[in-house]
C-alpha positions as CSV (number, residue, x, y, z in Angstrom):
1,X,95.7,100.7,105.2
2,X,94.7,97.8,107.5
3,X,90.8,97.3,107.4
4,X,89.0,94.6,109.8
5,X,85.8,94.7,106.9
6,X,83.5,92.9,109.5
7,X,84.2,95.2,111.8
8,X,83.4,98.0,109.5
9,X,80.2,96.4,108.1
10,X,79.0,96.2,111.4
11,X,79.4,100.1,112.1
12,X,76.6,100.5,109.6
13,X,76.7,103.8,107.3
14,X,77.6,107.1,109.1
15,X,79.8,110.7,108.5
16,X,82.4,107.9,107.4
17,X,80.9,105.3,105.9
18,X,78.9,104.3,103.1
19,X,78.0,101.1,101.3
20,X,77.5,100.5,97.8
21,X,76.2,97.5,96.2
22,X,77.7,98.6,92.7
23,X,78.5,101.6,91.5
24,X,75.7,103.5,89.1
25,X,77.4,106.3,87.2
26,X,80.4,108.1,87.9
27,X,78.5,111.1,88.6
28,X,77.0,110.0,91.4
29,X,79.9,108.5,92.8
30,X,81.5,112.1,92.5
31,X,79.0,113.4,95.1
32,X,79.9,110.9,97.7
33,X,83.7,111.4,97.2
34,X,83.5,115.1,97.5
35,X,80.9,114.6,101.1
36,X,83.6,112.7,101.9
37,X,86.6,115.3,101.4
38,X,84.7,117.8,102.1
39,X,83.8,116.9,105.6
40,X,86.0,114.7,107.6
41,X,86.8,111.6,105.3
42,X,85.2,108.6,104.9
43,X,85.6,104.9,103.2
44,X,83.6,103.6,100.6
45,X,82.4,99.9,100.7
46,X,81.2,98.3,97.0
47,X,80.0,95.2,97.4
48,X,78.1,95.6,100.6
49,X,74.3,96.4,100.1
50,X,72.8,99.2,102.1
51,X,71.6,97.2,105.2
52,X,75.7,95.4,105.6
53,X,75.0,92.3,103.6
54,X,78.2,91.1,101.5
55,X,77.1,91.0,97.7
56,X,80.1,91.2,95.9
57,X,81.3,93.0,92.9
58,X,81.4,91.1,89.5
59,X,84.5,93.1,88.3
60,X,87.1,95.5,90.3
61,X,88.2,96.9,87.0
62,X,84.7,97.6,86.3
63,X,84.1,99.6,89.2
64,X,87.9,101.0,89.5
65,X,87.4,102.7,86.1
66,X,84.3,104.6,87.4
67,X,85.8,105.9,90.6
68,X,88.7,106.6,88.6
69,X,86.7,108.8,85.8
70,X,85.3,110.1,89.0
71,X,88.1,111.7,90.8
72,X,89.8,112.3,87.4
73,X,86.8,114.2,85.8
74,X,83.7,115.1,87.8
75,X,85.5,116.0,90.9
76,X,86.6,119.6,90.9
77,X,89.7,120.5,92.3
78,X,90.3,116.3,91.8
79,X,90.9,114.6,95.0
80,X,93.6,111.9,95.4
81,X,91.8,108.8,97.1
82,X,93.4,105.4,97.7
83,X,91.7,101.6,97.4
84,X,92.1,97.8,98.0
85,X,90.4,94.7,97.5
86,X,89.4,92.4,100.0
87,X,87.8,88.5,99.7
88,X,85.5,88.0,102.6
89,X,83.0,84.6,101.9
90,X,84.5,84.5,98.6
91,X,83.0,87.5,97.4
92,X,85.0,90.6,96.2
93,X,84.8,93.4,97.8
94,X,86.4,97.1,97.1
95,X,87.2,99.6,99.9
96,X,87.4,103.1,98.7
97,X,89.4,105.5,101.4
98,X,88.9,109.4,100.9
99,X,90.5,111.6,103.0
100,X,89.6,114.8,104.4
101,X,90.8,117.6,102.2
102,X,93.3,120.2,102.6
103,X,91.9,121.5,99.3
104,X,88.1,122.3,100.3
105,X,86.1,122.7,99.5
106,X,85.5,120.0,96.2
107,X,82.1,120.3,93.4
108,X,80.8,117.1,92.3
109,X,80.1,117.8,88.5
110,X,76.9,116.2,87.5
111,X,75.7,115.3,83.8
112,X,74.8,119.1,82.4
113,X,77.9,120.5,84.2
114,X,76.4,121.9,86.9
115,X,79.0,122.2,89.9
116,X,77.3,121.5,93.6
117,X,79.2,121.2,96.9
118,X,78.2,118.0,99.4
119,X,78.6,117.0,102.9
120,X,78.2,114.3,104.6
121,X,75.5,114.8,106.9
122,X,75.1,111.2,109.2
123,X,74.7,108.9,106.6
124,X,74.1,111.0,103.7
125,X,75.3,113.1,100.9
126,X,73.8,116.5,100.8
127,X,74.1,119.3,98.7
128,X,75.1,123.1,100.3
129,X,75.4,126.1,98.5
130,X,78.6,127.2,100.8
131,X,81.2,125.3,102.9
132,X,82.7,127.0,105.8
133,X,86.1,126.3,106.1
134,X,87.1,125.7,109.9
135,X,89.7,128.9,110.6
136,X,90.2,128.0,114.6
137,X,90.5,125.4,116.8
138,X,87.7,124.7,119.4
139,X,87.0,126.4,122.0
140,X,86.9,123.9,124.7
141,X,85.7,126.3,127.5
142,X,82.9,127.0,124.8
143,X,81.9,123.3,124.2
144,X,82.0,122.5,127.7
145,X,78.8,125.1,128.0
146,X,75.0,123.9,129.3
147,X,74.1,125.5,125.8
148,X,76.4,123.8,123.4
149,X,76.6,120.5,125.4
150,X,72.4,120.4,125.5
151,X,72.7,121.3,121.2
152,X,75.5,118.2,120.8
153,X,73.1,116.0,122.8
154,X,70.0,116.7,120.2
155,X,72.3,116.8,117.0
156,X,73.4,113.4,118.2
157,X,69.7,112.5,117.5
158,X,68.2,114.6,115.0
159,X,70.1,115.3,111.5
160,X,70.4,118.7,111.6
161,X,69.0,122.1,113.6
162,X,68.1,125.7,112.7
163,X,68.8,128.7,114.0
164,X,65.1,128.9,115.4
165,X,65.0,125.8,116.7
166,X,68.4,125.9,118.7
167,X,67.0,129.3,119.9
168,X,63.9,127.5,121.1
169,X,65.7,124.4,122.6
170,X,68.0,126.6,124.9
171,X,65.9,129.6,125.1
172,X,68.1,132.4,123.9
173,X,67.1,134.5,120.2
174,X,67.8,133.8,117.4
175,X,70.6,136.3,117.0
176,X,72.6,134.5,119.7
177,X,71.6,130.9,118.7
178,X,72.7,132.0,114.5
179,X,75.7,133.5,115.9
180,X,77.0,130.4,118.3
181,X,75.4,128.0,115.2
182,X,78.2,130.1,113.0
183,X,81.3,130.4,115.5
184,X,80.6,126.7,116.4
185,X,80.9,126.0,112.5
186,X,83.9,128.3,111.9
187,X,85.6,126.2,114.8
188,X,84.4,123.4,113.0
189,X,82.3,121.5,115.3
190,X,79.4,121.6,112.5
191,X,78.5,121.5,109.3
192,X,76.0,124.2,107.5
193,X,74.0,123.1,105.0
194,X,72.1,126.0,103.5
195,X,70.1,124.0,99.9
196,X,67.5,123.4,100.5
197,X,66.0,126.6,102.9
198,X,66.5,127.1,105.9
199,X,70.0,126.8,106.8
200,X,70.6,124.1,108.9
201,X,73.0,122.6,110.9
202,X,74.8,119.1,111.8
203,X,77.6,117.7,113.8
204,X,80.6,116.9,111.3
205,X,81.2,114.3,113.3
206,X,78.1,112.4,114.7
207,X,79.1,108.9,115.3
């Protein structure tokens, strides 16, 4: 897989993308991986601090071994991900490819066994209680609509929405706007993200 890494660096964290300086515990690594499956795939940069600076890693095996113990036991159903190395002003760097799962959704398994869903929402990893799996394609006379077009447009600048809110932006009730929130999630246009309350929801796709 064919990566131009200054390129990517320069795309800054997103849905896709994430930077890790080193990686802390293979717990935590768990919850990005599974955003990542769970949502629409992303890469994994270690070596690359949080604002795109090139640090380096000291050891690939090191960091290998904790993605590995990762995906091999604190990702539930396991996820198969892919990774190469790359030398970029003589620092190592590792790039970590997830794809988007066929297999959703995945539980990131942290230190007293406690199983949580995540998503990537923007440039984060967030925990839901529920994943709704996409069942249709778009509608595209649907997205195409003053309503949903005017809700894309503020989800492209704010994280996330609730049903109220979208109700209050467009001016229907909040019947209508939790009923388009859910079709538009089923047809999986967004993400819902229900921990902590209220539900909210975010474009699965925002860059």
């Amino acid at each position: 897989m064919p990566y131009n890494l200054t390129e990517l660096i320069e795309q800054g964290e997103g849905t896709r993308l994430e930077f890790k300086s080193a990686i802390s515990t293979a717990h935590r690594i768990a919850r990005t991986v599974t955003a990542f499956a769970n949502t629409a795939g992303g890469t994994l940069i270690v070596g690359v601090t949080d604002d795109g600076k090139i640090a380096g890693v000291d050891s690939e095996l090191h960091e290998i071994r904790k993605i590995e113990q990762a995906t091999d036991f604190f990702v539930e159903p396991a996820i198969l991900i892919s990774y190469e190395t790359m030398r970029i002003d003589g620092r190592l760097v590792l790039l970590i490819d997830v794809p988007e799962s066929t297999d959703k959704p995945h539980y990131a398994v942290d230190e007293q066994g406690n199983r949580t869903i995540y998503v990537r929402n923007k440039d984060k990893s967030v925990p839901t209680n529920k994943l709704i799996i996409a069942q249709e394609s778009a509608d595209n006379q649907l997205l195409q609509s003053p309503v949903v077009r005017t809700l894309i447009q503020f989800l492209r600048k704010n994280d996330s929405i609730t049903a109220a809110r979208m109700a209050q932006l467009v001016n229907i009730s909040d019947q209508r706007a939790t009923k388009l929130l859910r079709q538009l999630t089923e047809q999986g246009l967004l993400l819902m993200v229900d921990h902590p309350r209220p539900v909210r929801y975010s474009l699965k796709l925002s860059e």
